[in-house]
N, C-alpha and C positions, 0 to 999 in steps of 0.2 A: 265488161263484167261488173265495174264497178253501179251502173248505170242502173244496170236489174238489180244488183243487191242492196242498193242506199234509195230507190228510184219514192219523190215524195216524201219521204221519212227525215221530221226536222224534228231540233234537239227545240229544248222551251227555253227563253230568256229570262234571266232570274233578274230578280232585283240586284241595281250593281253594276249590270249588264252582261254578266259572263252566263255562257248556257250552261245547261245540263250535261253532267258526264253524257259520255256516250256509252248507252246502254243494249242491252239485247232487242228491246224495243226499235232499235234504228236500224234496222237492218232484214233484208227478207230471208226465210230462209224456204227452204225446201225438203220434203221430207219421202222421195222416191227413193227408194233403194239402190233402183238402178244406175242411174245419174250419178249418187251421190260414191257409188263404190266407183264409175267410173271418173269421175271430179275429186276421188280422196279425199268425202267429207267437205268440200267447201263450201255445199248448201246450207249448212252449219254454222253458217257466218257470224250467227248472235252471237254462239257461241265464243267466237275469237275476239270478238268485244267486249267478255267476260273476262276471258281467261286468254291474252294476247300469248300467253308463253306457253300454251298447249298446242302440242303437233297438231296439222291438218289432221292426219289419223286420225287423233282423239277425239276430235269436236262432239260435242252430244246434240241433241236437238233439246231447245231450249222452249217451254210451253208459252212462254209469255210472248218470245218471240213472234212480229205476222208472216203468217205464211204465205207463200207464191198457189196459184192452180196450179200450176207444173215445174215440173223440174228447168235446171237453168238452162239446158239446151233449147229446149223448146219454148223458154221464154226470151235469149235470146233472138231468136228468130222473129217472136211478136215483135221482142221490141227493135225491128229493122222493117215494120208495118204499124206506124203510128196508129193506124185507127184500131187496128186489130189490139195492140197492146193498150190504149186508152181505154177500150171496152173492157177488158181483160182486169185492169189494173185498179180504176178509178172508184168503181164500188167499193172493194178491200181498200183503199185511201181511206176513202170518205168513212167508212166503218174504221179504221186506225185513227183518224183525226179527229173524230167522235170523243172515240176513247182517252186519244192523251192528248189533246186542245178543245176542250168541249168550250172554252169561250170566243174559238178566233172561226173568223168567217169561213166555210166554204168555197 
């Protein structure tokens, strides 16, 4: 699980050498209903990178957050079909690593 929810999502190295807190930004989340009542919220994951002391129950869905195409189950599954989750995945990367590394190579 951990693999779908951190999958590509790196923190930036600061001057000093220490990275970036880890943020809502590092983490995918998912926002099917269904999945998520059946997983008690843990597609919600930003969120607990927010807010570590907030029940599973609670997690909100976090906007800043990148989102998965599916929920975890069935991404899951992609990702035990590398090519299927590479196609699946590597777009939304590459639009994520635009956004918060626009100087470091693709």
């Amino acid at each position: 699980m951990n693999y779908v929810e951190h999958y590509g999502l790196t923190r930036a190295l600061r001057p000093g050498g220490r990275y970036e807190p880890v943020g809502p930004q590092h983490s995918w989340n998912a926002a099917q209903t269904a999945s998520n009542w059946l997983l008690i919220n843990l597609q919600r994951h930003s969120d607990h990178h927010v807010a570590p002391m907030r029940p599973y129950p609670l997690l909100r869905n976090r906007a800043e957050a990148p989102a998965l195409p599916h929920g975890y189950p069935v991404m899951t599954v992609l990702a035990m079909a590398p090519p299927l989750w590479r196609a699946r995945m590597h777009p939304r990367l590459d639009a994520w690593q635009r956004r918060h590394h626009p100087a470091a190579p693709t």
